[in-house]
N, C-alpha and C positions, 0 to 999 in steps of 0.2 A: 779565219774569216774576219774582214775589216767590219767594225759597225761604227753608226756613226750614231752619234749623242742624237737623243730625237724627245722635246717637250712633253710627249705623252709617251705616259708610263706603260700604256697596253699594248705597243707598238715600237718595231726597231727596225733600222734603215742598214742594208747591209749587201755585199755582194750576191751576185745573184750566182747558185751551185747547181750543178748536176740535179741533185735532187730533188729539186725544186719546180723538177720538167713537169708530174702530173696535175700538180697545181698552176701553174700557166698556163697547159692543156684547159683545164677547166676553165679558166679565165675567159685565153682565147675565143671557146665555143659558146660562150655565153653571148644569147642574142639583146642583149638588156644592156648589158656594156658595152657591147660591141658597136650597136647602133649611138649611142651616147659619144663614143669617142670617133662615128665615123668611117667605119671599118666592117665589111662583113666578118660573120661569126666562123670560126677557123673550125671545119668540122673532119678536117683530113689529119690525122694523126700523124703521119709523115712530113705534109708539111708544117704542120704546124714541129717537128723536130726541126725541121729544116729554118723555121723562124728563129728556134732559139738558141741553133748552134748559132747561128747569125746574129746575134744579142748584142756582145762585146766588139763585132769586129769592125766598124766606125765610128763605135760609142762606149759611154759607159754607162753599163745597165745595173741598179740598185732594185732590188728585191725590199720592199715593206712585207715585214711578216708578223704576226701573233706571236707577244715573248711567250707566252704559256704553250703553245704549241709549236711555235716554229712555221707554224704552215702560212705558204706564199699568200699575199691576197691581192697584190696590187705591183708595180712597175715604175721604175724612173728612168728615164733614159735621157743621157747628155751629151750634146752633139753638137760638134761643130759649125756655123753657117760655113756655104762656099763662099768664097772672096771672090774679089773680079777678076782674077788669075784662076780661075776654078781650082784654086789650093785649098785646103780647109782652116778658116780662118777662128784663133781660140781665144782671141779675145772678144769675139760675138759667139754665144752656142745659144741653141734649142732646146728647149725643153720637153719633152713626151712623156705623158702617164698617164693610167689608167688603172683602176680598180676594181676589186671583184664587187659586183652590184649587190650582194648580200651585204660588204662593210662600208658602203657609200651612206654618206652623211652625217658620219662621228666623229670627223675632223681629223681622221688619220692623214687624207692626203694632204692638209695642210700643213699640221705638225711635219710631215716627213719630205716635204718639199722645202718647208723654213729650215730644216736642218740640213739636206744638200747643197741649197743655195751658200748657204753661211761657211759652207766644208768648200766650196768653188775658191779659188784664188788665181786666176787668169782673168774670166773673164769681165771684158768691159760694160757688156749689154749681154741681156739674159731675156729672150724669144720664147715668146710661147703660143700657139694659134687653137683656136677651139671652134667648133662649130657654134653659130650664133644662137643655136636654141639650146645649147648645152647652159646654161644658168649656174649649177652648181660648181661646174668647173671653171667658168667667170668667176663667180663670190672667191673663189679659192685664191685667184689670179689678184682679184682687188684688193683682200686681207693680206697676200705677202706684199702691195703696194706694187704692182705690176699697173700700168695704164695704156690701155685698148691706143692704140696708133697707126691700125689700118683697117680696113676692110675689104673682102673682095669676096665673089659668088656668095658662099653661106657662111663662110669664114670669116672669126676677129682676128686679131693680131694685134698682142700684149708685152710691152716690153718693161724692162724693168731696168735699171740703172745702175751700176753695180760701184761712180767715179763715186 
């Protein structure tokens, strides 16, 4: 399993495995994070399998786990924008993530997004959108030096520069 280097020591940034399903279950069905990142709470066992064979297959999805336990608590996911050819363009990608609301505000997500961003070698510009009352996930956005460059309905949109 790939990991990647990540500033804080409680915390490691790594592919996401098979066994890793019941703790993203949990994620998933949590309605505290769910509504935070914008997403009803996945409370179908099935499809929520069916979300995470689907993880890797237009993206690349990063598992943030507890070094002492291993256990999942949080999500990366990195994705291509479409271009204007609807091809998937990699020197622009999107950013997704989310975490388990029990480990929200200890700076894991930050540490383990400053260490994917820096592990990126393609892209140009690096996309992130958050719902506009989500605060926490803004702060996070504005520490890796991301700055807000659109808006629309309830939605920002944070890019970040990567020239």
């Amino acid at each position: 399993m790939d990991k990647i280097t990540c500033d804080n020591q409680e915390i490691e940034v790594t592919d996401l495995v098979d066994s890793d399903f019941a703790d993203y279950y949990e994620m998933l069905s949590d309605p505290v994070m769910a509504k935070k990142t914008g997403f009803e709470p996945v409370e179908d066992e099935k499809k929520a399998k069916m979300l995470f064979a689907s993880e890797n297959d237009t993206n690349k999805t990063f598992g943030i786990r507890l070094i002492t336990s291993g256990k999942l608590i949080g999500i990366i996911n990195v994705f291509p924008e479409i271009g204007d050819n609807f091809e998937p363009d990699f020197k622009n990608v999107e950013l997704g993530y989310f975490m388990h609301s029990s480990y929200q505000q200890r700076g894991y997500m930050t540490a383990a997004l400053k260490a994917v961003i820096h592990q990126l070698t393609v892209p140009e510009i690096i996309e992130a959108t958050v719902d506009s009352s989500n605060y926490p996930s803004q702060k996070v956005l504005h520490k890796l030096g991301f700055k807000q460059v659109d808006k629309y309905d309830n939605d920002l949109v944070f890019e970040l520069s990567t020239k």
